[in-house]
OpenMM code with the backbone's topology and positions (N, CA, C; nanometers):
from openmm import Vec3, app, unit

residues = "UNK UNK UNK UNK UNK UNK UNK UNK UNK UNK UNK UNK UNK UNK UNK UNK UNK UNK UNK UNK UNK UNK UNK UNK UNK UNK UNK UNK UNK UNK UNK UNK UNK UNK UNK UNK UNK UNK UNK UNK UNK UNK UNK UNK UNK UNK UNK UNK UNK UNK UNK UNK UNK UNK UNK UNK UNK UNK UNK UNK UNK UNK UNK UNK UNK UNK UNK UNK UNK UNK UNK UNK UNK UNK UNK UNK UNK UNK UNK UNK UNK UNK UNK UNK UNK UNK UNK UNK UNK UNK UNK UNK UNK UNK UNK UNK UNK UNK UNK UNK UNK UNK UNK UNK UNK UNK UNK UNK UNK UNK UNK UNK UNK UNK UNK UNK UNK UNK UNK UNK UNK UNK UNK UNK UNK UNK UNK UNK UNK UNK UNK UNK UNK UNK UNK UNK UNK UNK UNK UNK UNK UNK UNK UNK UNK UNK UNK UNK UNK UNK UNK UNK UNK UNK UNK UNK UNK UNK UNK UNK UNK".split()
positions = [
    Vec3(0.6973, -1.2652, -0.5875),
    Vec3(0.6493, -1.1769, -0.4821),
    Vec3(0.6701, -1.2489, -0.3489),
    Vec3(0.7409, -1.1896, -0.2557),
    Vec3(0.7545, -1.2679, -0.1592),
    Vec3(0.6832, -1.2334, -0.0102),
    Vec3(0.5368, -1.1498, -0.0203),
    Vec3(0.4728, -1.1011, 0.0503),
    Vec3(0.3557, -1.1863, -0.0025),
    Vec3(0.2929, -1.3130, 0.0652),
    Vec3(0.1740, -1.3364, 0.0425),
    Vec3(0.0587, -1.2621, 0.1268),
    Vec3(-0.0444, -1.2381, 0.1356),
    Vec3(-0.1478, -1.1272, 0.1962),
    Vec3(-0.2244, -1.2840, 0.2151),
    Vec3(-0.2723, -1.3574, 0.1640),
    Vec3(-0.3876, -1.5257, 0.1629),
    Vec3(-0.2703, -1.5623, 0.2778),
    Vec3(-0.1622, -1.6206, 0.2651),
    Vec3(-0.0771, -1.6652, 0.3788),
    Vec3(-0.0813, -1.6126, 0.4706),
    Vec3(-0.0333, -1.4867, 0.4728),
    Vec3(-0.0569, -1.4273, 0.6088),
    Vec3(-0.1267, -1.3850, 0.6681),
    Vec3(-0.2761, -1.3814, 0.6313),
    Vec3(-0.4086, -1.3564, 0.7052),
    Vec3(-0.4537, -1.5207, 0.7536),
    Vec3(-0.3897, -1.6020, 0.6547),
    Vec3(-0.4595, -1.7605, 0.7560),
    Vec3(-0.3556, -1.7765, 0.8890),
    Vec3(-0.1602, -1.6982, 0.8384),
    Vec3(-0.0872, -1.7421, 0.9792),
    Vec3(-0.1369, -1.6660, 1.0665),
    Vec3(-0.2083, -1.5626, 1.0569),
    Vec3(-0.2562, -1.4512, 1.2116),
    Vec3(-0.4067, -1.4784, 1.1860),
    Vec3(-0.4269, -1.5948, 1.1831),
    Vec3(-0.5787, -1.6402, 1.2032),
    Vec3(-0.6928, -1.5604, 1.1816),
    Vec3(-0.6548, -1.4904, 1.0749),
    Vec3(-0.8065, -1.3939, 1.0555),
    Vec3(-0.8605, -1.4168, 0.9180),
    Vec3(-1.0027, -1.4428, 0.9475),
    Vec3(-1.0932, -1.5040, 0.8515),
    Vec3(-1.1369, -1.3721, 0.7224),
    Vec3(-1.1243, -1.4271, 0.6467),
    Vec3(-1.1644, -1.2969, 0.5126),
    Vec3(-1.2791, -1.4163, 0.4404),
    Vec3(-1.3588, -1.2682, 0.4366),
    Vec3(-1.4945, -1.3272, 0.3757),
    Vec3(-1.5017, -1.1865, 0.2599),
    Vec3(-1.5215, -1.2783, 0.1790),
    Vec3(-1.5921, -1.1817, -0.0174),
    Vec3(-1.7623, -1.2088, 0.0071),
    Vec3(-1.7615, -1.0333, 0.0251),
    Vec3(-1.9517, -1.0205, 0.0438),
    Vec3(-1.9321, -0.9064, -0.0538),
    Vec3(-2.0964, -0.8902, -0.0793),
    Vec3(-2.1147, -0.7335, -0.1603),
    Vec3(-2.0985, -0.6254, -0.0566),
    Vec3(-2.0332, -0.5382, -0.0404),
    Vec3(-1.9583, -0.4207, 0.0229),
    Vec3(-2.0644, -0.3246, -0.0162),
    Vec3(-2.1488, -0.2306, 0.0727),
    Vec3(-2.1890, -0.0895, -0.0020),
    Vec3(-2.1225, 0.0508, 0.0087),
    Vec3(-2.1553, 0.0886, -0.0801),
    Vec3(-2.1042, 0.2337, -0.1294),
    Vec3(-1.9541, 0.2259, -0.1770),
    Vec3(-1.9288, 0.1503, -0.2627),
    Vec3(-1.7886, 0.1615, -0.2743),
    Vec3(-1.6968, 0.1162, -0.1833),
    Vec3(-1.6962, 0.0714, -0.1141),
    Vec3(-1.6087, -0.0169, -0.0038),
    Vec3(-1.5530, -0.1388, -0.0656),
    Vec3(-1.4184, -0.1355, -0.0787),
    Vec3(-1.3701, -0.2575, -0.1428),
    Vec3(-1.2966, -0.3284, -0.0135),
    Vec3(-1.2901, -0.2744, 0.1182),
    Vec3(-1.2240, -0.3941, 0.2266),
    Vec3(-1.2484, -0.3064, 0.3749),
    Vec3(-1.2897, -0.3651, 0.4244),
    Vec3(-1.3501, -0.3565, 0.5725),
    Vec3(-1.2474, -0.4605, 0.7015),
    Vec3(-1.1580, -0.3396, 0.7869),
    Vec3(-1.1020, -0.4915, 0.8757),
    Vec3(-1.2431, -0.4644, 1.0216),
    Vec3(-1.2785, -0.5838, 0.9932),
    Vec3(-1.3874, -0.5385, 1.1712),
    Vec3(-1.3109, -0.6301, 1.2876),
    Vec3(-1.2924, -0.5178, 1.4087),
    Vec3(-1.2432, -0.5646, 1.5257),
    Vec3(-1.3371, -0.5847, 1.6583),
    Vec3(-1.2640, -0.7206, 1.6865),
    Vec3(-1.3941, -0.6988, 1.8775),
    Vec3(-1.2884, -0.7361, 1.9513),
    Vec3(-1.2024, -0.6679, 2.0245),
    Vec3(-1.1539, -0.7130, 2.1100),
    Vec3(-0.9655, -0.7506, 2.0389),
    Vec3(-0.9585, -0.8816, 2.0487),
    Vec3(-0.7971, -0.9637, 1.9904),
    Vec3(-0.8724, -0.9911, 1.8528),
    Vec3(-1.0087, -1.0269, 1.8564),
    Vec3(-1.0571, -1.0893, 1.6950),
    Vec3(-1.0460, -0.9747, 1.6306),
    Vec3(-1.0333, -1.0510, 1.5007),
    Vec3(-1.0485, -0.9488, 1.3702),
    Vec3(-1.1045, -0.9940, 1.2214),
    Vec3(-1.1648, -1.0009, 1.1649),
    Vec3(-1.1855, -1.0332, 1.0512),
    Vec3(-1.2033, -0.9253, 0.9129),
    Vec3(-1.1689, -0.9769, 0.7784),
    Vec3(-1.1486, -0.9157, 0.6771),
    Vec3(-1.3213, -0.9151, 0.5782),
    Vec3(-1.3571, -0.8327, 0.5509),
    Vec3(-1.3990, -0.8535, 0.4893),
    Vec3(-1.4149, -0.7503, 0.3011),
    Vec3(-1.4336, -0.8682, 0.2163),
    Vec3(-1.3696, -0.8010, 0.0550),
    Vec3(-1.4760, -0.8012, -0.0098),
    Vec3(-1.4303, -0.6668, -0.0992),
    Vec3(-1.5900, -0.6919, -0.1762),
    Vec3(-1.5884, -0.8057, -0.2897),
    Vec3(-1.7126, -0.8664, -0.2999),
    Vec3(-1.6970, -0.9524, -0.3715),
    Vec3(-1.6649, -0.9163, -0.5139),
    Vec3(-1.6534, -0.8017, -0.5520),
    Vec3(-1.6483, -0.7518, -0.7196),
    Vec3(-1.5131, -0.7446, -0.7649),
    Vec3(-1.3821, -0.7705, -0.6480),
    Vec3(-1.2254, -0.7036, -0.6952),
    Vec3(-1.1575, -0.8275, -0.7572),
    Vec3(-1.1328, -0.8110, -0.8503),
    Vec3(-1.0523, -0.9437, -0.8972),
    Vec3(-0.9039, -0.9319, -0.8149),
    Vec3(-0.8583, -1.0583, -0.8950),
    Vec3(-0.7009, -1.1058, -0.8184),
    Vec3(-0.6357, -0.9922, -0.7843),
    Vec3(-0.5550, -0.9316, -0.8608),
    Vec3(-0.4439, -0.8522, -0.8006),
    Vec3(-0.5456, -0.7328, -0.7362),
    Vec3(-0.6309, -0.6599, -0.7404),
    Vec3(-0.7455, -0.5885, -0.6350),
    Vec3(-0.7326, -0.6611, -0.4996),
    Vec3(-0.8044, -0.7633, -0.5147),
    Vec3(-0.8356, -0.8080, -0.3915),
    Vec3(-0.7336, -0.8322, -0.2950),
    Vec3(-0.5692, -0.9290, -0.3943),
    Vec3(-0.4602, -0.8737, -0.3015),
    Vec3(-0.3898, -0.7388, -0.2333),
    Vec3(-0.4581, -0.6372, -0.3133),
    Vec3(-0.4006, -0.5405, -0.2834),
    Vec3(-0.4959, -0.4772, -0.1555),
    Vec3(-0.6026, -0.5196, -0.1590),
    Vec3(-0.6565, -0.4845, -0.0668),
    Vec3(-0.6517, -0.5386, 0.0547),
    Vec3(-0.6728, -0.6429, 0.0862),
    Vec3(-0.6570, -0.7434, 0.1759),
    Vec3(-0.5191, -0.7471, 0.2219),
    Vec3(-0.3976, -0.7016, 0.1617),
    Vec3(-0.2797, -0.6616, 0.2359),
    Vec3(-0.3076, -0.5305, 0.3024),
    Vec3(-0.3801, -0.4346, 0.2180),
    Vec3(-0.4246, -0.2887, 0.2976),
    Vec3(-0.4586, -0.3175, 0.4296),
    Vec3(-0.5667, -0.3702, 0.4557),
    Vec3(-0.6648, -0.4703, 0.5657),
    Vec3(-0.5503, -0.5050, 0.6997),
    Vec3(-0.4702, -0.6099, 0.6076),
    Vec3(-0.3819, -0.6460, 0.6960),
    Vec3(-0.2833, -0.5523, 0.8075),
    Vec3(-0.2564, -0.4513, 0.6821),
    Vec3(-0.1573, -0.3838, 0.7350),
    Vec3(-0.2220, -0.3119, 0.8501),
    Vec3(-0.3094, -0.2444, 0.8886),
    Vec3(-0.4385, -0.1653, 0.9533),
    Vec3(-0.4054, -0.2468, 1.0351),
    Vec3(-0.4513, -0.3966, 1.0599),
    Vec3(-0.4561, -0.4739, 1.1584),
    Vec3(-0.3218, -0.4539, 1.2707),
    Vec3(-0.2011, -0.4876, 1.1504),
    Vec3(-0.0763, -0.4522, 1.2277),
    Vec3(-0.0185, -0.3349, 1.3007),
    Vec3(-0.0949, -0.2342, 1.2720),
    Vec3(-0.0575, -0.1169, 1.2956),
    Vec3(-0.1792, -0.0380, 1.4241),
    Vec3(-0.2970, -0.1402, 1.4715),
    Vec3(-0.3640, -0.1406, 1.5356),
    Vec3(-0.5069, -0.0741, 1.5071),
    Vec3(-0.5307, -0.1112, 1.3530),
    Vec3(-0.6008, -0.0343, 1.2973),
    Vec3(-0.6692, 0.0910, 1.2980),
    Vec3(-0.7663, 0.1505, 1.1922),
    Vec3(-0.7715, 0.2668, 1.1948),
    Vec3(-0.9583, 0.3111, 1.1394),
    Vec3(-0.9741, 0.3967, 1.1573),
    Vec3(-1.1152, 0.3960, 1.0616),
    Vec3(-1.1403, 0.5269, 1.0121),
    Vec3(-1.2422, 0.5627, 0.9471),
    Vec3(-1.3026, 0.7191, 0.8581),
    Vec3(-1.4375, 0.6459, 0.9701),
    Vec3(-1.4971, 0.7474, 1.0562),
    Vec3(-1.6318, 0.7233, 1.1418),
    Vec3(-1.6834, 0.8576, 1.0936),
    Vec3(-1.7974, 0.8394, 1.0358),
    Vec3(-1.8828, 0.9527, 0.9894),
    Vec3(-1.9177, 1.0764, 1.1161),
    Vec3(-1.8472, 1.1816, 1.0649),
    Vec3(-1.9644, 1.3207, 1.1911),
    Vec3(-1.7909, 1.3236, 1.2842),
    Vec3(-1.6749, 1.2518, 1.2425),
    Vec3(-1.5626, 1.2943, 1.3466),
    Vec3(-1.5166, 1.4073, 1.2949),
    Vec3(-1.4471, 1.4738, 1.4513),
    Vec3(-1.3824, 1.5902, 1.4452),
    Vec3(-1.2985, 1.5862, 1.3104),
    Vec3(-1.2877, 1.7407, 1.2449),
    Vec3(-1.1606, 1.7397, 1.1813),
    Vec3(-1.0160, 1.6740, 1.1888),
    Vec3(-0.9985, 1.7481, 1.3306),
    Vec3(-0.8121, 1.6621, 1.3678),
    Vec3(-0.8210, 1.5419, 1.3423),
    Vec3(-0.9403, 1.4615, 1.4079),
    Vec3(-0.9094, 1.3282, 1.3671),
    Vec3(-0.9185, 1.2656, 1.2041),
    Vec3(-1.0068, 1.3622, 1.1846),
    Vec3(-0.9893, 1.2899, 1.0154),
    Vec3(-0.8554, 1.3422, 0.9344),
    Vec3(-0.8005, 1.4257, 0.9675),
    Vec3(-0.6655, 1.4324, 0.9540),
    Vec3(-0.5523, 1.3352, 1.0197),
    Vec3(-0.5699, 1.2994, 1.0925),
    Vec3(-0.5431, 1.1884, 1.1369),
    Vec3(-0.5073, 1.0325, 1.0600),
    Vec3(-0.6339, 1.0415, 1.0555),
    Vec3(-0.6681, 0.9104, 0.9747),
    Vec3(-0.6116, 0.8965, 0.8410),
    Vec3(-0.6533, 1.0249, 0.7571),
    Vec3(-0.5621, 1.0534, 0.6711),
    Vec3(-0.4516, 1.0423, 0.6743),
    Vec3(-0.3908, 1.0794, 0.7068),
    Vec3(-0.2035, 1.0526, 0.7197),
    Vec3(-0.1758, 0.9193, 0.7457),
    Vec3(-0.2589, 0.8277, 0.8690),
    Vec3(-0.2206, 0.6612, 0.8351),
    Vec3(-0.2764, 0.6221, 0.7171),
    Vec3(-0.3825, 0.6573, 0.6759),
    Vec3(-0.4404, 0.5423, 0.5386),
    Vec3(-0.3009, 0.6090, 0.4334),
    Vec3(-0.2396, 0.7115, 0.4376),
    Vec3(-0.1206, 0.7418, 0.3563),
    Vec3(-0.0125, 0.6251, 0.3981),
    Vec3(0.0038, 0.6359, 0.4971),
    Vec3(0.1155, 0.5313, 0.5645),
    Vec3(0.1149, 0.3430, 0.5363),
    Vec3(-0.0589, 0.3563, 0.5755),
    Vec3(-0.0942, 0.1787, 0.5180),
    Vec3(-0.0854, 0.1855, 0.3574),
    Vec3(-0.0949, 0.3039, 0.2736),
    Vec3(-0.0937, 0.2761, 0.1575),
    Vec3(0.1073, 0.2566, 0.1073),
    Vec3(0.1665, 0.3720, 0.1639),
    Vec3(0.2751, 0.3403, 0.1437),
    Vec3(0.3505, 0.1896, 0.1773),
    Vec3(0.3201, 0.1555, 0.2641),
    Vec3(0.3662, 0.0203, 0.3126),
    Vec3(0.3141, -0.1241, 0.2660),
    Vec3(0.1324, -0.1113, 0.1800),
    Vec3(0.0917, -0.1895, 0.1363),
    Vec3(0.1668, -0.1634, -0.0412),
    Vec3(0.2413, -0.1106, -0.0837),
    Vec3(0.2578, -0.1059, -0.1786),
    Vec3(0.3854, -0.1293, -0.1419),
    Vec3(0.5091, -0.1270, -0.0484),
    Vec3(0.6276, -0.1786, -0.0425),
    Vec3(0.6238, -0.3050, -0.0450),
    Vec3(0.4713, -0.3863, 0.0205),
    Vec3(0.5205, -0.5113, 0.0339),
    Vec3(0.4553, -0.5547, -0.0811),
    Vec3(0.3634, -0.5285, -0.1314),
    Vec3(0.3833, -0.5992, -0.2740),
    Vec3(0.4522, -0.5704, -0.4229),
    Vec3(0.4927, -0.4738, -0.3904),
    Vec3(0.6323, -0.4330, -0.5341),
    Vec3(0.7447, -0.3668, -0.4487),
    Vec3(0.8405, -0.4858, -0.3756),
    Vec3(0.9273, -0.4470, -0.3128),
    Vec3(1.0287, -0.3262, -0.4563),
    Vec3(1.0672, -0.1838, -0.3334),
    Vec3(1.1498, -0.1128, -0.4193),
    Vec3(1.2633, -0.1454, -0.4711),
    Vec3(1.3291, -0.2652, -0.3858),
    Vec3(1.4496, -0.3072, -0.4823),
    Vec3(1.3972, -0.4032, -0.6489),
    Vec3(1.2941, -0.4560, -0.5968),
    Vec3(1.2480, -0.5326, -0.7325),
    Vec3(1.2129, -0.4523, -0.8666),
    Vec3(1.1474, -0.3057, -0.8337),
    Vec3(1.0890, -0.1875, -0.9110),
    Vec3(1.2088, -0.1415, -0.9494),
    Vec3(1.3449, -0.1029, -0.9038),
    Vec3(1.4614, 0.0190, -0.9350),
    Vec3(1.5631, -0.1289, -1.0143),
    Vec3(1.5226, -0.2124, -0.9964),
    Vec3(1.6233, -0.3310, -1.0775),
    Vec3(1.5568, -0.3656, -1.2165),
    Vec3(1.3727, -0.3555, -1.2144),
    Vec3(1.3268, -0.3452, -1.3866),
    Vec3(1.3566, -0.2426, -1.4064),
    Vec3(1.3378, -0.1490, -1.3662),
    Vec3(1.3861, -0.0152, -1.4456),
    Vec3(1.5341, 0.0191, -1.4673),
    Vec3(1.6250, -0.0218, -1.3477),
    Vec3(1.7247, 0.0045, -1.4142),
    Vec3(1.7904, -0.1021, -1.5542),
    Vec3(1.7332, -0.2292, -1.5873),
    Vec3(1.7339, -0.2886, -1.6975),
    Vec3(1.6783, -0.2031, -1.8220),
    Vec3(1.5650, -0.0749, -1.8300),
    Vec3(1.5340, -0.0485, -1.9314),
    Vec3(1.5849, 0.0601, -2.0048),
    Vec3(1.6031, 0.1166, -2.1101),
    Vec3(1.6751, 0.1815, -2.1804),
    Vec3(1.6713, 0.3123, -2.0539),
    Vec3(1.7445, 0.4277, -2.0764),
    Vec3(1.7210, 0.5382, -2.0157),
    Vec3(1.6293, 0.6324, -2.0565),
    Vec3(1.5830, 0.6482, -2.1530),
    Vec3(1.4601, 0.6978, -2.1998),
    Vec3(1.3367, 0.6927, -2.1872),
    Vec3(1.3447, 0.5411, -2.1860),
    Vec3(1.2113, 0.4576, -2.1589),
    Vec3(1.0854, 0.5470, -2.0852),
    Vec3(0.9910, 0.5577, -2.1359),
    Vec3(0.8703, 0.6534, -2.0569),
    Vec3(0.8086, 0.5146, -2.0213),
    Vec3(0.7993, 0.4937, -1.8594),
    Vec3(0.7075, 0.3772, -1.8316),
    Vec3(0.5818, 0.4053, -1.6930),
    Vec3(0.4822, 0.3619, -1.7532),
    Vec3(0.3571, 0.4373, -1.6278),
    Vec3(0.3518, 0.3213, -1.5763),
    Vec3(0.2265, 0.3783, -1.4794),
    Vec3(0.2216, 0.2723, -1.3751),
    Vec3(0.1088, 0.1565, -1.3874),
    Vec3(0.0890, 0.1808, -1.5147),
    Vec3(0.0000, 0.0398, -1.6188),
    Vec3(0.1022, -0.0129, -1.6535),
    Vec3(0.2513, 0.0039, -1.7060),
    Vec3(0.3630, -0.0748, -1.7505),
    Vec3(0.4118, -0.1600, -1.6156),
    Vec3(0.3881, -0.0709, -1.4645),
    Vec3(0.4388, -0.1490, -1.3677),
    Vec3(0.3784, -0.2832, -1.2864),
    Vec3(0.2613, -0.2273, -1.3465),
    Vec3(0.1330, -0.3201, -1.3202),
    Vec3(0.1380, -0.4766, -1.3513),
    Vec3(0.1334, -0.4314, -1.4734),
    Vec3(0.1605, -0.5529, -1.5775),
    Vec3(0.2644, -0.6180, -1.5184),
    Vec3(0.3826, -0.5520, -1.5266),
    Vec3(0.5369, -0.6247, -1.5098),
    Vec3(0.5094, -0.7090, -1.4451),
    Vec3(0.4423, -0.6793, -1.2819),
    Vec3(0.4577, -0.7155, -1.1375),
    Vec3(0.3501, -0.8032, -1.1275),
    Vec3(0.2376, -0.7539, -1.2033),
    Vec3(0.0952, -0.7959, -1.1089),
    Vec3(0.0407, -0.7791, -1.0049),
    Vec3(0.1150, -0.6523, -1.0146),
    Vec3(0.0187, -0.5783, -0.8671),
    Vec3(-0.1147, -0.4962, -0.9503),
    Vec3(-0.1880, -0.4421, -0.8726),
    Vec3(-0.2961, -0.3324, -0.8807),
    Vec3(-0.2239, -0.2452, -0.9252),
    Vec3(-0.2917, -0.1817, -0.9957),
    Vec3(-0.2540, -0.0127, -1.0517),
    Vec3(-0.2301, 0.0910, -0.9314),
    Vec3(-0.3054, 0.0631, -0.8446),
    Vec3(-0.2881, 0.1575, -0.7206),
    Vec3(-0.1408, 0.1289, -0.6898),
    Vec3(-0.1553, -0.0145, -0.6649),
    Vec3(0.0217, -0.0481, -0.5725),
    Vec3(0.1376, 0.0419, -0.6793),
    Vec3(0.0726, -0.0163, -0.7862),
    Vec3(0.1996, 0.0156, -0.9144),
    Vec3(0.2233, 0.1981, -0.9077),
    Vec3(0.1156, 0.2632, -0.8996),
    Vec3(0.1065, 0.4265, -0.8396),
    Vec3(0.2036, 0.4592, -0.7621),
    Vec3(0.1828, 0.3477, -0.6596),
    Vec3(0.2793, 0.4321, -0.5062),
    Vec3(0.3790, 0.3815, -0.5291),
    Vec3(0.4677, 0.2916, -0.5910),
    Vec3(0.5366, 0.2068, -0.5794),
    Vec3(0.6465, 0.2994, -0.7306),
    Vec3(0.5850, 0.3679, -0.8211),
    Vec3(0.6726, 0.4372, -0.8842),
    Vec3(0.7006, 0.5524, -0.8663),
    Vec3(0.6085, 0.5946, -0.7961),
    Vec3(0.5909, 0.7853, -0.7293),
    Vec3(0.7277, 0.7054, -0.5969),
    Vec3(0.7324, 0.6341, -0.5472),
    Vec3(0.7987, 0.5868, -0.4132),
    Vec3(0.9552, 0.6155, -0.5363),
    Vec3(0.9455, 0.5509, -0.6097),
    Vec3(1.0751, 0.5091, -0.6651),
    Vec3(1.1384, 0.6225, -0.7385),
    Vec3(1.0182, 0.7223, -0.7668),
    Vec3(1.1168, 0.8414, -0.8717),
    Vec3(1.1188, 0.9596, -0.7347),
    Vec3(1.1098, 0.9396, -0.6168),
    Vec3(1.1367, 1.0421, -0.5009),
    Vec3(1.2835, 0.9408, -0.4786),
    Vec3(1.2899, 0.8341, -0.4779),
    Vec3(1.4282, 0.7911, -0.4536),
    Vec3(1.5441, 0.8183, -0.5564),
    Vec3(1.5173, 0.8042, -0.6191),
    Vec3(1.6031, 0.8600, -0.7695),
    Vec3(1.6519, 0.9771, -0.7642),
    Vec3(1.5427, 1.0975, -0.7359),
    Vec3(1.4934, 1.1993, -0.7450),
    Vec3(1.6524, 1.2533, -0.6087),
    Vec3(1.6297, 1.2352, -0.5005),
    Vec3(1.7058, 1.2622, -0.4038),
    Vec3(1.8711, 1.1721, -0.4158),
    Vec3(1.8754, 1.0375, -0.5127),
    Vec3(1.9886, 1.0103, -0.4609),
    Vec3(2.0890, 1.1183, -0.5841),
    Vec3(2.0132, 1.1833, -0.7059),
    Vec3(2.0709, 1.2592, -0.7860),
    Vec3(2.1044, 1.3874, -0.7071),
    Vec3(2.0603, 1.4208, -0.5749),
    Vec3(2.0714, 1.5543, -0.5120),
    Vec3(2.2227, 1.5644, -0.4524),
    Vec3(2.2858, 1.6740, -0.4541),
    Vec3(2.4085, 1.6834, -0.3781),
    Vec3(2.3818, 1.6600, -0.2294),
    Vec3(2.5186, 1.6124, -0.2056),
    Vec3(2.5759, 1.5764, -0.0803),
    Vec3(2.5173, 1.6539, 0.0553),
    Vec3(2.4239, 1.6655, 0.1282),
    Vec3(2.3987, 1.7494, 0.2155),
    Vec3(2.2701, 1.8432, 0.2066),
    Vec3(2.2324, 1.8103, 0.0809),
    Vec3(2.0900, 1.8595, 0.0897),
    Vec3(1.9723, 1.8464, 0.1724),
    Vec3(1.8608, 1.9227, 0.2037),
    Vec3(1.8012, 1.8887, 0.2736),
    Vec3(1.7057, 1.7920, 0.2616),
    Vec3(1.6641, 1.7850, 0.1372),
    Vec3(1.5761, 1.6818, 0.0945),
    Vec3(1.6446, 1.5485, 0.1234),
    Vec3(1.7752, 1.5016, 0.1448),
    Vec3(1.8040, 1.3495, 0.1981),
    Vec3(1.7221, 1.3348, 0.3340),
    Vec3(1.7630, 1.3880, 0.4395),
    Vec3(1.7039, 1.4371, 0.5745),
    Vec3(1.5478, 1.4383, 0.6059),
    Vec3(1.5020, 1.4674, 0.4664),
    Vec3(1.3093, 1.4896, 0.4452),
    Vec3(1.2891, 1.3682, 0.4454),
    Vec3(1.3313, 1.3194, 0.3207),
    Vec3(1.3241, 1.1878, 0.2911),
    Vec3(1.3569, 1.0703, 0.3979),
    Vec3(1.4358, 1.0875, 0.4441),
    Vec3(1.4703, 1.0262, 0.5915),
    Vec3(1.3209, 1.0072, 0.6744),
    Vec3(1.2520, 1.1101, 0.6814),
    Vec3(1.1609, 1.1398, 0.7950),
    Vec3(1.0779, 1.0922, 0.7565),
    Vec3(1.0328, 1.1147, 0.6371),
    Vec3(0.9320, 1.0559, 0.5273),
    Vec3(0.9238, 0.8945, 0.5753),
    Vec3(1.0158, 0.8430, 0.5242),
    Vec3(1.0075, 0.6510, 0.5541),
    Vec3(1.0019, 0.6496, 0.6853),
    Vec3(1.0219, 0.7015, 0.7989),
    Vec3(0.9856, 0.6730, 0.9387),
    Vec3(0.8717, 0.6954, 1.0157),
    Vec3(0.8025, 0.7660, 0.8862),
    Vec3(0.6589, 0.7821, 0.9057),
    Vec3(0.5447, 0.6739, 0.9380),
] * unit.nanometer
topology = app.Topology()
chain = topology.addChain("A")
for resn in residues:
    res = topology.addResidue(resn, chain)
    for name in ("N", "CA", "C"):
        topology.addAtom(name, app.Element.getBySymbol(name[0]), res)
C-alpha cells in the first residue's frame, strides 16, 4: 500500500488521538483556525481505523466539511455529495484501482468475488473494499461500452467530481 494515513497525518502535523466517540462516531477532524486534529474512536481496529483516519485526512485536504444538526436542506445535500467524494477518494488511496483491476484480472473469468474477498486480499476495511469494487465494475462496465457512448463522458465527470 503505498498511501500511509499514520505517515501522513505526523508529515502535516496533525495530532490523532483514540478516545470513546459518542453515538456512533468513528472519526471527528476538529478545526481552529490552520490547527487541526483527528480524533478516532477508540473501538476501530487496524484496517477501520486506517480507513478512517485517511477519511479525516482527506476532509482536511479538501478544507473540510461537517453534518451540523438543524442545517438547511441544500446544505445537507451538500455535504452529502462531499462525504461521497471523501469516500470515493479515501478508498482510491487505499486500494489503488490499478492494484484492484490487476487481482482481478489474474482471476479466472467467472470468479464471483465480494468485497469481503477484496478486503482480505488488500487489507483494507470492507467499506474501502465496497467503493473500491463498485469503482472498478463502473470501469469495466464503460470500457466494454461502444465507442462514443455517453456513459464514457458521465464517467468522465464523475472522477472530476
Amino acid at each position: 500500500m503505498s498511501w500511509d494515513a499514520e505517515d501522513e497525518a505526523v508529515r502535516r502535523r496533525v495530532p490523532v488521538h483514540r478516545v470513546d466517540l459518542p453515538g456512533g462516531l468513528r472519526g471527528v477532524l476538529v478545526q481552529q483556525g490552520a490547527r487541526a486534529m483527528i480524533l478516532l474512536d477508540r473501538g476501530l481496529d487496524l484496517v477501520e481505523r486506517l480507513a478512517v483516519l485517511t477519511h479525516e485526512l482527506v476532509h482536511l485536504e479538501r478544507g473540510g466539511s461537517g453534518d451540523v444538526p438543524g442545517m438547511p436542506d441544500w446544505l445537507a445535500t451538500l455535504v452529502e455529495r462531499e462525504e461521497e467524494r471523501v469516500e470515493r477518494i479515501t478508498a482510491a488511496r487505499l486500494l489503488p484501482a490499478s492494484d484492484l483491476a490487476a487481482w482481478l484480472d489474474r482471476l479466472p473469468e467467472d470468479a464471483q468475488v465480494s468485497a469481503w474477498d477484496v478486503a482480505q486480499e488488500f487489507g483494507v476495511a470492507l467499506s474501502v473494499a465496497q467503493r473500491a469494487l463498485a469503482a472498478d465494475r463502473d470501469r469495466r462496465r464503460v470500457e466494454n461500452c461502444p465507442a462514443g457512448c455517453w456513459c464514457r463522458s458521465a464517467l468522465r465527470v464523475v472522477r472530476r467530481g
